[in-house]
C-alpha positions as CSV (number, residue, x, y, z in Angstrom):
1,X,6.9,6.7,3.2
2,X,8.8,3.6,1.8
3,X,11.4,4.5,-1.2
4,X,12.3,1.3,-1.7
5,X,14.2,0.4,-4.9
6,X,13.4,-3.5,-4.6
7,X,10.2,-5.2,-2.6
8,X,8.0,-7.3,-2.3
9,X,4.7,-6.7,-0.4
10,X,6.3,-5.6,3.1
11,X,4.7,-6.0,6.3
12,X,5.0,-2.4,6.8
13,X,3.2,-1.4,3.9
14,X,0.1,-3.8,4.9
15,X,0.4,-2.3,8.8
16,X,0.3,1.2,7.9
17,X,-2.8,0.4,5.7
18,X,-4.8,-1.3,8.3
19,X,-4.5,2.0,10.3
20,X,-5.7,3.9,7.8
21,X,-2.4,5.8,6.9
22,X,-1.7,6.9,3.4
23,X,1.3,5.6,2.0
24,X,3.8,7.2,-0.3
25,X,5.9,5.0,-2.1
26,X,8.1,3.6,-5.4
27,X,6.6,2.2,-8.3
28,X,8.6,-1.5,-6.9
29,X,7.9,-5.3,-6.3
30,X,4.0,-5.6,-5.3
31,X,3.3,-2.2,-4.2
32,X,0.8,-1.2,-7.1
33,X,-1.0,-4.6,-6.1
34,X,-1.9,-2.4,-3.0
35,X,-2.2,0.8,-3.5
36,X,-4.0,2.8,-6.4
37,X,-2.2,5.9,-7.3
38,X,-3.7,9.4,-6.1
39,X,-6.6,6.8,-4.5
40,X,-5.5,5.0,-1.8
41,X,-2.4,6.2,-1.5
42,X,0.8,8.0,-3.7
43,X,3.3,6.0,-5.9
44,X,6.4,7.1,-7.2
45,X,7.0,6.1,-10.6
46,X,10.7,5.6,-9.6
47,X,12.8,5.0,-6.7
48,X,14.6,8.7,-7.4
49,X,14.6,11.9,-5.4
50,X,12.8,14.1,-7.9
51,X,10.1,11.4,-8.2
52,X,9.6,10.3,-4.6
53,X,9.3,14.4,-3.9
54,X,6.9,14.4,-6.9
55,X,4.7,11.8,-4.8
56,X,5.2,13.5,-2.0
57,X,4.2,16.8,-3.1
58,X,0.9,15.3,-5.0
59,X,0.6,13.6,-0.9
60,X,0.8,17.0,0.6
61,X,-1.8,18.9,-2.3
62,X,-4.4,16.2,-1.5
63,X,-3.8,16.4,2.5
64,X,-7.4,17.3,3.5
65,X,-8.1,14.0,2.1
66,X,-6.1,12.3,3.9
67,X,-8.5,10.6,5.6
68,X,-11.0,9.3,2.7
69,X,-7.7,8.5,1.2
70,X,-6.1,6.1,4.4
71,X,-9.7,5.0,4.7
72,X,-9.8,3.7,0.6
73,X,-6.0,1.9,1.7
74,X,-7.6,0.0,5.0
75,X,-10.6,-1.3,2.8
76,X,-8.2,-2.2,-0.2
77,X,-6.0,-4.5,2.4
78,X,-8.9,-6.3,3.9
79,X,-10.1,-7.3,0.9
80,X,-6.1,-8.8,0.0
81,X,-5.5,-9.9,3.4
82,X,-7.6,-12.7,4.4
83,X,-9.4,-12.7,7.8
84,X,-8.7,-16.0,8.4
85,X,-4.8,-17.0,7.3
86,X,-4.4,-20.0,9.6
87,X,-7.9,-21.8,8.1
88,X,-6.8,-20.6,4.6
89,X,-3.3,-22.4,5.1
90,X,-5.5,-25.8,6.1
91,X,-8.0,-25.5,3.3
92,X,-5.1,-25.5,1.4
93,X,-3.0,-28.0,2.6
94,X,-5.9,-30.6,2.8
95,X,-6.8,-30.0,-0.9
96,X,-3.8,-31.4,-1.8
């Protein structure tokens, strides 16, 4: 659960995905880049109480698909994190 009120994409967020854990957090910084809403995961459309509990509850209805659900965040972060950062950062550095 991360109800941030400012972020950017935060190690955390990209940890809990690739172990398949559903997040629940604010509508803030690059968060929606991640997750999909009620998909891969539960965004807040506001860093307030009433609308992180909102998020939460909708979390809680859908908890038997929990697992389809952390499954859907694991893929989405694969396909944004590169498998090979370190080659990436050379490609790029020789281009220019």
């Amino acid at each position: 659960i991360m109800p941030s009120h400012m972020e950017g994409v935060p190690i955390v967020l990209l940890g809990a995905m690739l172990c398949a854990r559903v997040p629940v957090l604010t509508d803030v910084g690059g968060h929606r880049e991640l997750v999909e809403d009620n998909v891969s995961g539960f965004i807040a459309k506001a860093p307030t109480a009433e609308l992180i509990d909102e998020a939460l509850e909708r979390a809680w209805q859908n908890r038997q698909n929990w697992q389809e659900i952390g499954l859907k965040a694991r893929n989405l972060v694969l396909i944004f994190q590169s498998q090979d950062p370190v080659k990436d950062f050379l490609d790029k550095m020789l281009k220019d």
